[in-house]
C-alpha positions as CSV (number, residue, x, y, z in Angstrom):
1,X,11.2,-34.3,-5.6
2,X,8.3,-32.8,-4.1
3,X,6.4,-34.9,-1.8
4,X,2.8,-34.5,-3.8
5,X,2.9,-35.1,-7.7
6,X,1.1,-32.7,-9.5
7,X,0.7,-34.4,-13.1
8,X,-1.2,-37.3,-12.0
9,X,-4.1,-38.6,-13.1
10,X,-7.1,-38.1,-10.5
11,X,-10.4,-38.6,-9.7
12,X,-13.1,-36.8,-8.2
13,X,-12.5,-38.2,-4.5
14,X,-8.8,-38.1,-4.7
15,X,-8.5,-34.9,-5.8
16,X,-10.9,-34.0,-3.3
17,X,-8.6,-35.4,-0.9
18,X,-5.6,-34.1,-2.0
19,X,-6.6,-30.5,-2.4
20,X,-6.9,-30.4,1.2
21,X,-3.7,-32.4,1.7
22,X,-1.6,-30.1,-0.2
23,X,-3.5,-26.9,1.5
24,X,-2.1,-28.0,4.8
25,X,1.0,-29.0,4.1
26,X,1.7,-26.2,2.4
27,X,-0.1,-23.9,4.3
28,X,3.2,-22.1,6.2
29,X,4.2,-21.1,2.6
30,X,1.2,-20.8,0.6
31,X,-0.5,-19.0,4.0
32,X,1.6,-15.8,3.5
33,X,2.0,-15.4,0.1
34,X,-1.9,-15.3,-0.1
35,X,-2.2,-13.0,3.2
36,X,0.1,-10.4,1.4
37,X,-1.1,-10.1,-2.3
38,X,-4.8,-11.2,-1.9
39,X,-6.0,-10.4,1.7
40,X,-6.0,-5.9,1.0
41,X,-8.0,-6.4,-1.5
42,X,-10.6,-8.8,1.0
43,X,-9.5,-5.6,3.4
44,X,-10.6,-3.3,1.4
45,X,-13.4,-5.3,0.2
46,X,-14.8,-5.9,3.7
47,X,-14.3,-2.5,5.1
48,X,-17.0,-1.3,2.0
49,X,-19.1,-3.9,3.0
50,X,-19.0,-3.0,7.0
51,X,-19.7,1.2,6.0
52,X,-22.5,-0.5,3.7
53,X,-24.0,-2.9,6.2
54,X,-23.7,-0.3,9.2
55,X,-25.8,2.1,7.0
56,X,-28.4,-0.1,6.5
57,X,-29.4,0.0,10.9
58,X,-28.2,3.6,10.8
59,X,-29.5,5.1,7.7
60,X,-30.5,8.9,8.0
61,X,-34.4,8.9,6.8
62,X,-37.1,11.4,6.7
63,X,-40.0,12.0,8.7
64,X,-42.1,9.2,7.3
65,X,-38.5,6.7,7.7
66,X,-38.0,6.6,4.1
67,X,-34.0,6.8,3.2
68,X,-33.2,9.9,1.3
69,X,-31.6,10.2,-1.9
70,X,-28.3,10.9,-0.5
71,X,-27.6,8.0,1.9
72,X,-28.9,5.5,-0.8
73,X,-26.1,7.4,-3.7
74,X,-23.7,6.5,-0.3
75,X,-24.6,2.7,-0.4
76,X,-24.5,2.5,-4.0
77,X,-21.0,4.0,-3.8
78,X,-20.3,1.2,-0.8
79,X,-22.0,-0.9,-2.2
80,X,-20.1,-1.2,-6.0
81,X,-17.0,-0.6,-4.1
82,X,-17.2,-4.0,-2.0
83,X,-18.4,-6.0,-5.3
84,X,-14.8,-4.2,-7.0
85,X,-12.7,-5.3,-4.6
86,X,-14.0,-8.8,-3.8
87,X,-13.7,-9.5,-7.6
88,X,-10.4,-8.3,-7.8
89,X,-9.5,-9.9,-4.3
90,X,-11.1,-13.1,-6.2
91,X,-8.8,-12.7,-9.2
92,X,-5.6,-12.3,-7.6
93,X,-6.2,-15.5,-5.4
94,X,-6.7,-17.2,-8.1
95,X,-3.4,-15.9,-10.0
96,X,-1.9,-16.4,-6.4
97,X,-2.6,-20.4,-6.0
98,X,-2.2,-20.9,-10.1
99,X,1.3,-19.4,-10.2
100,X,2.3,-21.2,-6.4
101,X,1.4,-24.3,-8.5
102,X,3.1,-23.9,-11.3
103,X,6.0,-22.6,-9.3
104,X,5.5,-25.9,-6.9
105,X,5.9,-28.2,-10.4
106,X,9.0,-26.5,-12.0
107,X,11.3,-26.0,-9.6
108,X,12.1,-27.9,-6.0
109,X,13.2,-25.3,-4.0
110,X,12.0,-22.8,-1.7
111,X,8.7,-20.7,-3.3
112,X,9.8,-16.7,-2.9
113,X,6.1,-14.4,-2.7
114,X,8.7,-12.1,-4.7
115,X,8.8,-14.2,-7.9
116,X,4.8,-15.1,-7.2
117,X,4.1,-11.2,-7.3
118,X,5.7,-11.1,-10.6
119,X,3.7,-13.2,-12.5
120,X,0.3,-12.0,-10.6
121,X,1.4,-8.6,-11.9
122,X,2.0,-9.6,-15.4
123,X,-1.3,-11.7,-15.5
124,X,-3.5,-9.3,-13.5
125,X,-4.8,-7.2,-16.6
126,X,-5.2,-10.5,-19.1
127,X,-7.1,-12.7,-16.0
128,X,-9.3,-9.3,-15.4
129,X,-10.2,-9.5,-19.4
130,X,-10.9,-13.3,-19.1
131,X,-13.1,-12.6,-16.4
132,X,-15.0,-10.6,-18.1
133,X,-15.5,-12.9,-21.0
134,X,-16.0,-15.5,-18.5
135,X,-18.9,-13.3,-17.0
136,X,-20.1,-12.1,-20.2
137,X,-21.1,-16.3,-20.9
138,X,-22.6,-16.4,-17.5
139,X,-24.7,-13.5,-18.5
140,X,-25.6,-14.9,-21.3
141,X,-26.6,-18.6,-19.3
142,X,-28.5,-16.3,-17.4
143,X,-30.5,-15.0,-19.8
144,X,-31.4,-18.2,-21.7
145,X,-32.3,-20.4,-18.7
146,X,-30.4,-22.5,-16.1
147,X,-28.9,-24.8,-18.1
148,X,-26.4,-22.9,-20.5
149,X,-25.5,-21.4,-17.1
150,X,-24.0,-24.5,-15.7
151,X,-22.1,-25.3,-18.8
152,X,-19.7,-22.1,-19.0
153,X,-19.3,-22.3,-14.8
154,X,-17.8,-26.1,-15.6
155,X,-16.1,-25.7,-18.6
156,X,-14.4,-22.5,-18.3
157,X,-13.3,-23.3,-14.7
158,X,-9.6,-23.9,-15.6
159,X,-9.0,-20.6,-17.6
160,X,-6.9,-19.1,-14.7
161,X,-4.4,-22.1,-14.5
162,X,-4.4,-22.9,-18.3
163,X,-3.1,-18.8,-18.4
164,X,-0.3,-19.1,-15.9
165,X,0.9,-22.6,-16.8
166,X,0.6,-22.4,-20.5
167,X,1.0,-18.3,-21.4
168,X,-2.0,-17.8,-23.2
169,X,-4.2,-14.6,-23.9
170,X,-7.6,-15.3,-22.4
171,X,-9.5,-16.3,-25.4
172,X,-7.2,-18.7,-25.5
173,X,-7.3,-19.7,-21.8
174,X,-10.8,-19.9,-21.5
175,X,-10.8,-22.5,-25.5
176,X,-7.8,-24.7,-23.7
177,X,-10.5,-24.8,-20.3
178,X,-12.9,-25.8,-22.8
179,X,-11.1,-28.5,-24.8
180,X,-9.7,-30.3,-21.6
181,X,-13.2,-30.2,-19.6
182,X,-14.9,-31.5,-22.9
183,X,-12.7,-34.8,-23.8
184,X,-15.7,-36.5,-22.7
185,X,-19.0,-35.8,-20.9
186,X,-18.0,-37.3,-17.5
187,X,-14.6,-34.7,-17.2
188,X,-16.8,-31.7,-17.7
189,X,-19.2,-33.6,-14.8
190,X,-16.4,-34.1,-12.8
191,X,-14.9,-30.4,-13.1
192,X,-18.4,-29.4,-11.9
193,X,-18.7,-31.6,-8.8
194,X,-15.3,-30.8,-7.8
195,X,-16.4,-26.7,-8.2
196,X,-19.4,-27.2,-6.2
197,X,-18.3,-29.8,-3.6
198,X,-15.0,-28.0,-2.7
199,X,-16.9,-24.4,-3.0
200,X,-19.9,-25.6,-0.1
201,X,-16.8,-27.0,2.2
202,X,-15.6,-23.7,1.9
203,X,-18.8,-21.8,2.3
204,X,-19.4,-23.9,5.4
205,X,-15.9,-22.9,7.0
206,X,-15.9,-19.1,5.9
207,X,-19.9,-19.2,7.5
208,X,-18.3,-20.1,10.5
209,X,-16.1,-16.9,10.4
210,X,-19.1,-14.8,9.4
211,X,-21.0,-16.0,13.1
212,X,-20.1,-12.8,15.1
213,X,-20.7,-9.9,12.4
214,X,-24.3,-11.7,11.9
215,X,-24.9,-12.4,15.6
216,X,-23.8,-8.3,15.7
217,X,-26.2,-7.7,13.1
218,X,-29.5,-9.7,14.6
219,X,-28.8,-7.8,17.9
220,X,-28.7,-4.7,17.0
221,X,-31.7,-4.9,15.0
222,X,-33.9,-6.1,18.4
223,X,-32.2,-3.0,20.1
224,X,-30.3,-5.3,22.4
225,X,-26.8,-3.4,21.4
226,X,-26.2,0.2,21.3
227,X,-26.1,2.0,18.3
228,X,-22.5,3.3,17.8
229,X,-21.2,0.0,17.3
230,X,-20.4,0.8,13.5
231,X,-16.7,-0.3,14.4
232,X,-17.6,-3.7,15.4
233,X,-19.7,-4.7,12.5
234,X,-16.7,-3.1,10.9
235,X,-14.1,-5.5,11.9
236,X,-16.6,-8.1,12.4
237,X,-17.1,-7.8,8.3
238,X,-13.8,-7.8,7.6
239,X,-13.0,-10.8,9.3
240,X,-15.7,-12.4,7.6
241,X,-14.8,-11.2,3.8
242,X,-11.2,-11.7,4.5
243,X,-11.5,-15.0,5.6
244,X,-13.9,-16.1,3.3
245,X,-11.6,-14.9,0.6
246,X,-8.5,-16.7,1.7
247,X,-10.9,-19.8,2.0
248,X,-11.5,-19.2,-1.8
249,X,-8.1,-20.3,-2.6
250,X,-9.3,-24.1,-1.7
251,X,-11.4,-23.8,-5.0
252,X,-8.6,-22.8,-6.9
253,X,-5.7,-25.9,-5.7
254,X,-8.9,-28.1,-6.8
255,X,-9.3,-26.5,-9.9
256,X,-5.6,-26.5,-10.4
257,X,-4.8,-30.5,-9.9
258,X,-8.3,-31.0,-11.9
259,X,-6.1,-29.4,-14.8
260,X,-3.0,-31.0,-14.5
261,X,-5.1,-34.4,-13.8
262,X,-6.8,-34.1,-17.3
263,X,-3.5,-32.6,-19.5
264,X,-2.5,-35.5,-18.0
265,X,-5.0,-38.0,-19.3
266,X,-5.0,-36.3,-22.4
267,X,-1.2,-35.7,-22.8
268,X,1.1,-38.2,-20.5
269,X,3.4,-35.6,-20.3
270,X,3.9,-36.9,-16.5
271,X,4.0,-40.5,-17.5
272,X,6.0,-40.0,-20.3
273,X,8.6,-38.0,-18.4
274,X,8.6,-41.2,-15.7
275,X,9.3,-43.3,-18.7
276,X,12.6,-41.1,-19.8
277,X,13.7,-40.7,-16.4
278,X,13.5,-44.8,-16.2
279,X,15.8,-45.1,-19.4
280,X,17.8,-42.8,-18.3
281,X,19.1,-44.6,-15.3
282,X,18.9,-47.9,-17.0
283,X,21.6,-46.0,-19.4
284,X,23.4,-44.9,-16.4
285,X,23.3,-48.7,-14.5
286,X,24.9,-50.5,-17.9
287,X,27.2,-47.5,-18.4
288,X,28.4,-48.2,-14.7
């Protein structure tokens, strides 16, 4: 029996409260597996974004200190590369924390990376196609106004987790997200909150990591610093993405008990498994 249930019915505070919970004490397990499948991409993803940043305060211009065409093609090569790998650094952190979940539900013992990295593999093409749907609504939210925006960022939240727990395509992730988010107004609400309260908590901590590359940054621009310091904002950035990637994965473990919470309300498959395990050791006791 594992010490925290997973199909239990939550709200928004306690599943606040136990998505950190469940973070750190499963953080010497759940710590490693996302270090080796999700941090290269972050790598990779923060070393573009250090060659893009360090360009910016040591961009080769022409005599009237206008960039030429060549080192803005450079940045825009940097520049999509860094957006690339943070999405796909995004996706398979969320594939990461989905399968660890599912993996932490089925069976009690130990959780091998090797049987995570499965699954991420077999998922990573269908979750980058959901994502694009996904991104294809929010595109569309943007183009109508603010509202519609908000709607597909709540309701679609739980396409990841519905894939990995439930084998679906992603169509069909992102209409199960749908139908459990919109049982009534107040779970869509509280999938939104939950999004948005756990996302700033991790925004705050990752800003913490991003201190030194910015302090970097600021002093190099006032000419304080040398100029060859292209390695430091280097690492500096990296440390920063990375970080702020493996923070990510708090948004995830929310999302995910925020999906076994309401196939829970809407399903009792928890309760009604309680209820079988009950008669069968009342069974057993008379038997005895």
């Amino acid at each position: 029996m594992r010490p925290i249930q997973l199909r239990e019915e939550r709200n928004f505070s306690e599943i606040i409260n136990v998505t950190f919970q469940f973070t750190f004490q499963n953080l010497r397990t759940l710590g490693p597996v996302l270090l080796y499948f999700a941090a290269p991409f972050s790598l990779i993803s923060g070393i573009a974004t250090g060659l893009f940043q360090s360009q910016i305060f040591s961009m080769t211009s022409d005599r009237y200190g206008m960039a030429t065409p060549f080192s803005v093609a450079g940045w825009g090569v940097e520049y999509l590369l860094s957006m690339l790998f943070n999405l796909l650094a995004h996706i398979v952190m969320s594939l990461v924390v989905s399968t660890y979940l599912v993996q932490y539900l089925d069976t009690d013992g130990p959780i091998e990376p090797a049987d995570i990295w499965r699954v991420v593999v077999r998922k990573l093409l269908p979750a980058v196609g959901m994502y694009i749907l996904y991104g294809l609504s929010l595109l569309l939210g943007v183009i109508l106004c603010f509202f519609p925006v908000v709607y597909p960022y709540a309701v679609f939240s739980l396409g990841t987790i519905s894939m990995v727990r439930e084998e679906l395509s992603p169509l069909e992730a992102l209409q199960r997200s749908q139908e459990l988010t919109q049982m009534s107004w107040s779970d869509g609400l509280t999938t939104f909150g939950i999004r948005i309260m756990v996302a700033i908590a991790a925004s705050f901590l990752a800003g913490v990591l991003s201190i030194p590359m910015y302090l970097i940054m600021f002093l190099q621009g006032l000419k304080v610093l040398g100029e060859n310091l292209q390695w430091i904002i280097m690492l500096t950035s990296i440390i920063s993405v990375g970080g702020t990637a493996i923070l990510g994965g708090l948004v995830d473990v929310a999302l995910g008990f925020q999906y076994f919470s309401l196939v829970e309300k809407k399903e009792g498959i928890g309760l009604m498994a309680e209820i079988s395990q009950i008669g069968t050791q009342t069974r057993r006791k008379e038997e005895e």
